[in-house]
VEXPA-591681 format. One line per 10 residues: for each residue x, y, z of C-alpha. Coordinates in Angstrom, 2 decimals, m for minus. Layout:
<recs>
X/Y/Z ~ ...;
</recs>
This chain:
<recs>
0.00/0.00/0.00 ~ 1.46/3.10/m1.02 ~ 1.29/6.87/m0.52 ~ 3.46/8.77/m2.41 ~ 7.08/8.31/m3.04 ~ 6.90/5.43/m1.51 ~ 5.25/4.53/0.91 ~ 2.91/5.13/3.80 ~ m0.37/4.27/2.67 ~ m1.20/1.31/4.74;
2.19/m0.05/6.73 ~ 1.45/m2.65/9.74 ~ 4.59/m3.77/12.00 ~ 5.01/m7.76/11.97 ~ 7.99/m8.17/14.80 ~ 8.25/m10.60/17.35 ~ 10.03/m10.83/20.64 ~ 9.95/m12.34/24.25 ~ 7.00/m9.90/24.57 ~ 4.85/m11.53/21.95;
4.46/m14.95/23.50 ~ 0.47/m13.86/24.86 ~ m2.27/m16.40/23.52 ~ m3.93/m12.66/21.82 ~ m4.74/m12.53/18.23 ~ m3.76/m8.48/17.78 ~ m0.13/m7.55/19.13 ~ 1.07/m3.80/19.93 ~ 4.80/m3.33/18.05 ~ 7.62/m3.53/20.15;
9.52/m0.62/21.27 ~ 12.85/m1.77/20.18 ~ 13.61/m3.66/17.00 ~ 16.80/m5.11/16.24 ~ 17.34/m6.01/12.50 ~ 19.76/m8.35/11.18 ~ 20.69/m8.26/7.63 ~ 22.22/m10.96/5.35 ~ 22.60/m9.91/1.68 ~ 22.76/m13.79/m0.19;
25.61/m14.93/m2.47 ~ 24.48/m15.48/m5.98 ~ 22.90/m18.96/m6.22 ~ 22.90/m19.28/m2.43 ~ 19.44/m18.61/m1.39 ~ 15.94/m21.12/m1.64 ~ 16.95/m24.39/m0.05 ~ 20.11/m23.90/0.44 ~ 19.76/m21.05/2.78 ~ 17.07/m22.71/4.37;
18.82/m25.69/5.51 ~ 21.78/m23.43/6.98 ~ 19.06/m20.92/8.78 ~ 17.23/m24.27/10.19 ~ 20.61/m25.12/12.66 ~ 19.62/m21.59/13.88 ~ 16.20/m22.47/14.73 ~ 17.00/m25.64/15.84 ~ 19.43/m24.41/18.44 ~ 16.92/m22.05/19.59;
14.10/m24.65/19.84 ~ 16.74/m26.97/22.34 ~ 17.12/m24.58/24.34 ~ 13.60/m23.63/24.31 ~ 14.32/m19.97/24.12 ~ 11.89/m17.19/25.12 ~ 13.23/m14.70/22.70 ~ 11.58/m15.18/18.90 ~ 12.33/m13.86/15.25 ~ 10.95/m13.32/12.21;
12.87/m14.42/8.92 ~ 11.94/m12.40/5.75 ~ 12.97/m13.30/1.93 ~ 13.53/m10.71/m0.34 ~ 10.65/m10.48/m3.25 ~ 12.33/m7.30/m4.64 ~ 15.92/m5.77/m5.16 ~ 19.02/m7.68/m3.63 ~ 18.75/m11.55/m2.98 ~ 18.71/m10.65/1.31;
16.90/m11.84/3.99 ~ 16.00/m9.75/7.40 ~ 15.77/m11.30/10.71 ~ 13.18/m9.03/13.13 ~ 13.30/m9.41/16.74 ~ 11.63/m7.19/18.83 ~ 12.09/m6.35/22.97 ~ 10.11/m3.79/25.22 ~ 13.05/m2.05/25.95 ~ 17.10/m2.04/26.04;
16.71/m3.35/28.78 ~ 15.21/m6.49/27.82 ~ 17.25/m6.41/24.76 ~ 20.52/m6.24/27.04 ~ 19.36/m9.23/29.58 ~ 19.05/m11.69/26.31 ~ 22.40/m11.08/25.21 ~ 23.71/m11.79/28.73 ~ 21.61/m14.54/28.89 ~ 22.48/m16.05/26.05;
25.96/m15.80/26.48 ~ 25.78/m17.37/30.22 ~ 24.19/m20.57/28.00 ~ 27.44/m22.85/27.10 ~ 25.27/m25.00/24.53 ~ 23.01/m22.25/22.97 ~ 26.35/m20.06/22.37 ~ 28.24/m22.91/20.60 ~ 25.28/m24.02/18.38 ~ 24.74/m20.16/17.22;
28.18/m19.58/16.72 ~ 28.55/m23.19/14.62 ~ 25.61/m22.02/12.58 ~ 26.83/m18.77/12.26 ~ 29.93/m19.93/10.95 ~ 28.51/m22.24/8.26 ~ 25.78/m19.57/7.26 ~ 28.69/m17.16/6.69 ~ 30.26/m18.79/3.57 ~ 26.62/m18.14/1.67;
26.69/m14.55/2.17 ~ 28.50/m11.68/0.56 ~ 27.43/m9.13/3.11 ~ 26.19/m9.03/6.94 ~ 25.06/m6.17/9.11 ~ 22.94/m5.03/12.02 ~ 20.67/m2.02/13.11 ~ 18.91/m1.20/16.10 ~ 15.68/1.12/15.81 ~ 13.31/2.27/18.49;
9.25/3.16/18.04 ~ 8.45/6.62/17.16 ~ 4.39/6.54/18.28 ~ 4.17/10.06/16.95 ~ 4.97/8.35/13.33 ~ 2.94/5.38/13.81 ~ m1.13/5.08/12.91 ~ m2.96/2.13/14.32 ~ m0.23/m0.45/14.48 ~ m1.79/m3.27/16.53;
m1.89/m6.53/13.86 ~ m2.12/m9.79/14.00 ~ 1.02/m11.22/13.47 ~ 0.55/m15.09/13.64 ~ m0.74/m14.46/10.14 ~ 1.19/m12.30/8.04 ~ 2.81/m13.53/5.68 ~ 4.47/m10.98/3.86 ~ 5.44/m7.40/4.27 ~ 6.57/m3.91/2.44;
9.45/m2.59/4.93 ~ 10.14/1.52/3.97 ~ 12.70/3.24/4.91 ~ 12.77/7.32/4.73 ~ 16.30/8.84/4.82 ~ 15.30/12.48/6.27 ~ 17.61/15.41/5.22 ~ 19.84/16.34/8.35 ~ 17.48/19.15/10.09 ~ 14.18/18.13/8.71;
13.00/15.80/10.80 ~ 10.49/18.47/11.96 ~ 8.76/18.78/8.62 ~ 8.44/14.58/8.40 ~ 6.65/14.63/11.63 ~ 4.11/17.31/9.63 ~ 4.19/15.30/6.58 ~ 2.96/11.75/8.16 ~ 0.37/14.05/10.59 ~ m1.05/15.15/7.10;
m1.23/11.42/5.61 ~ m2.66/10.15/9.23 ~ m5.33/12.85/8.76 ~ m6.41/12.18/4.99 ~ m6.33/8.06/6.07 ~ m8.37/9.03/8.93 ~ m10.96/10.95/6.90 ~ m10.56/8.99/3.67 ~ m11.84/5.51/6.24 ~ m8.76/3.60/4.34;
m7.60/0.25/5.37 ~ m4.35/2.04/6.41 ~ m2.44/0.97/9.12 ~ 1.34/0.96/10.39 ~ 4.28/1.65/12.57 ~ 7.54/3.71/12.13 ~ 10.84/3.33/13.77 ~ 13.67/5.62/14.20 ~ 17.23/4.43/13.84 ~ 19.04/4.50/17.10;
22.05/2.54/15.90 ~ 23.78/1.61/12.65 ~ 22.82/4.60/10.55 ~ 21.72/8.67/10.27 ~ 18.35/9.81/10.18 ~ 15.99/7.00/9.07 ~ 13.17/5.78/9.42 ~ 11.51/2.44/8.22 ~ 7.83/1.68/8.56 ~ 7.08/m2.27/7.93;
3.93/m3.45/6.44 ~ 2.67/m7.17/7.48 ~ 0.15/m8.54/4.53 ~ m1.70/m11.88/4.94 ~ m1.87/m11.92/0.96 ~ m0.96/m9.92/m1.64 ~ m4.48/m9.02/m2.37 ~ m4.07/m6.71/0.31 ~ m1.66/m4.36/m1.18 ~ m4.46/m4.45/m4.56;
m6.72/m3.41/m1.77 ~ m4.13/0.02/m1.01 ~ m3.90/0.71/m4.63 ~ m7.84/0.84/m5.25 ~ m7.97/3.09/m1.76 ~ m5.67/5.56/m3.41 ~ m8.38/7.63/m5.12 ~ m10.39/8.32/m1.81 ~ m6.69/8.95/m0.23 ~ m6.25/11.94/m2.50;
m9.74/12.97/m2.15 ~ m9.73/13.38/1.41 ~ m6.47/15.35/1.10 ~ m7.87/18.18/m1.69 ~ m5.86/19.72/m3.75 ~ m4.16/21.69/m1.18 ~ m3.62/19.17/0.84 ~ m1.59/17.34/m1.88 ~ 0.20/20.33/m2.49 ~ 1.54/20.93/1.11;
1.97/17.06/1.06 ~ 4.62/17.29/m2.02 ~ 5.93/20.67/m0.68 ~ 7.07/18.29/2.96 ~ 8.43/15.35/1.04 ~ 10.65/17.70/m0.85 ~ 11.76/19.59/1.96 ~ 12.03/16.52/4.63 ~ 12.79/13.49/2.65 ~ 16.53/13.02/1.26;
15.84/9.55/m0.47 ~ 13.53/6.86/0.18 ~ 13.08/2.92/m0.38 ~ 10.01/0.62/m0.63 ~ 10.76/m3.45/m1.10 ~ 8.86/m6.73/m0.67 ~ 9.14/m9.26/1.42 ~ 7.78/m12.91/2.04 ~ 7.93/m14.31/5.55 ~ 9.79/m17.53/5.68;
8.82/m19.68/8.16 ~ 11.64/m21.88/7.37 ~ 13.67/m19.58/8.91 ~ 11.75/m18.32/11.94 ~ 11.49/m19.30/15.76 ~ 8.37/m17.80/16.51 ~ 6.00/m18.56/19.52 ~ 3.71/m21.86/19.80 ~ 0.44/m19.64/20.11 ~ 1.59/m18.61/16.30;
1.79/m22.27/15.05 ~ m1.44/m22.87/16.64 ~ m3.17/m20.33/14.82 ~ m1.60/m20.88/11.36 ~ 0.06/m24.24/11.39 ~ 0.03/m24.79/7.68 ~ 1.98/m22.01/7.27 ~ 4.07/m22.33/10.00 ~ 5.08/m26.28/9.85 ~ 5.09/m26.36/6.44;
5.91/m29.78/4.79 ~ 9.65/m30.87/4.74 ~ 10.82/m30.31/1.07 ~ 11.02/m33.29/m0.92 ~ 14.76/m34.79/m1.33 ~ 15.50/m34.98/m5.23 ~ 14.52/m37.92/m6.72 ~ 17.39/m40.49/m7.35 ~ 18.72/m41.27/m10.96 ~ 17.76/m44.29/m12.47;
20.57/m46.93/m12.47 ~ 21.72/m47.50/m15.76 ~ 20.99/m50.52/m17.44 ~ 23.44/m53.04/m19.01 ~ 22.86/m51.73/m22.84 ~ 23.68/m48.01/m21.41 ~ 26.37/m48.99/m19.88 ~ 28.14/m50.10/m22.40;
</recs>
């Protein structure tokens, strides 16, 4: 769902963290969200990255681990795949990383895996981002079935950050008048870059962004003419560049509460992928 260069036209948060273990269907975001960010060698990804992210998830599973993450597959731009975990504070963020290195087993299986994961990927980094509520409209979603999601990310020009907080209270306005399906929430970056922020959208189907498209007309209307003006006139004074991709959830790759499973389980046990079916042996007239 888009708004105007690109995107904030109907964003929902999909992150999950030792918060997010509650039996309820809608979850608030969290208000820290640590990203991790693998960009895939050529000809590395599908089943092969699969089977290397499964020793993570594995590990995790042994030591029955309170702390869960989302793994998302690039659908658009670099072959890369984001791993979403979210706490309810540094705090919490802090006493996992303790607590996970005090855990002999846990700490040896995730560096193992990390190891092995390493030779698939050309490039590996990590960013830290914290809720902005102020940038956020209706963010509660239920996570246990998303599927896929548009993740945004707004660099603002140094100073402006002023005029973005006007732009997105003009969009919330027009959404809010306009009776759109919108719906999302925006993080700040508090580590690992300058001035960004990245609003993630959580889709149970792609029908859903269709859905954003066909709401665009009564988007516009709601903001007037002058409205749209003034809404141009902030995105060229805030925004420096900006970034809309698509992403699939793979559960492959995720360690994500029980409740989750229990609401979606064919997407969330999905079948174990065939093995390849084995060559015929050759006969004796082949052979020869």
């Amino acid at each position: 769902m888009k708004i105007v260069s690109p995107a904030l036209l109907g964003l929902s948060l999909a992150v999950v963290g030792s918060s997010f273990a509650a039996a309820q269907q809608m979850h608030t975001p969290p208000k820290v969200l640590e990203i991790e960010r693998e960009v895939i060698k050529p000809g590395k990804s599908g089943a092969i990255h699969d089977k290397s992210e499964s020793k993570f998830v594995a590990a995790m599973a042994a030591a029955k681990w309170p702390t869960h993450y989302i793994a998302l597959n690039s659908m658009s731009g670099k072959s890369r795949a984001l791993y979403l975990v979210g706490y309810d504070s540094f705090a919490a963020m802090e006493a996992d990383n303790k607590a996970t290195e005090k855990n002999a087993a846990l700490s040896a299986a995730l560096d193992k895996a990390s190891e092995a994961d390493g030779d698939l990927l050309n490039e590996f980094d990590q960013l830290v981002f914290a809720l902005d509520p102020d940038l956020s409209y209706r963010p509660e979603t239920d996570i246990a079935h998303n599927h896929y999601m548009e993740v945004s990310s707004f660099h603002i020009k140094p100073g402006h950050m002023k005029e973005f907080h006007e732009l997105t209270a003009l969009v919330i306005d027009a959404h809010k008048k306009a009776g759109t399906s919108a719906h999302w929430a925006a993080y700040d970056i508090a580590y690992g870059g300058d001035d960004e922020v990245v609003a993630f959208s959580g889709d149970k189907t792609l029908a859903e962004i269709d859905t954003g498209y066909a709401e665009d007309k009564q988007f516009r209307d709601a903001l007037g003419a002058d409205g749209l003006k003034r809404l141009r006139e902030l995105e060229a004074a805030s925004i420096q560049e900006s970034d809309s991709e698509l992403f699939s959830v793979n559960p492959r790759q995720s360690y994500v509460p029980e409740d989750w499973v229990k609401a979606d389980p064919d997407f969330w046990k999905p079948k174990p992928m065939a093995a390849p079916a084995a060559k015929p042996a050759p006969n004796a007239k082949t052979a020869q």
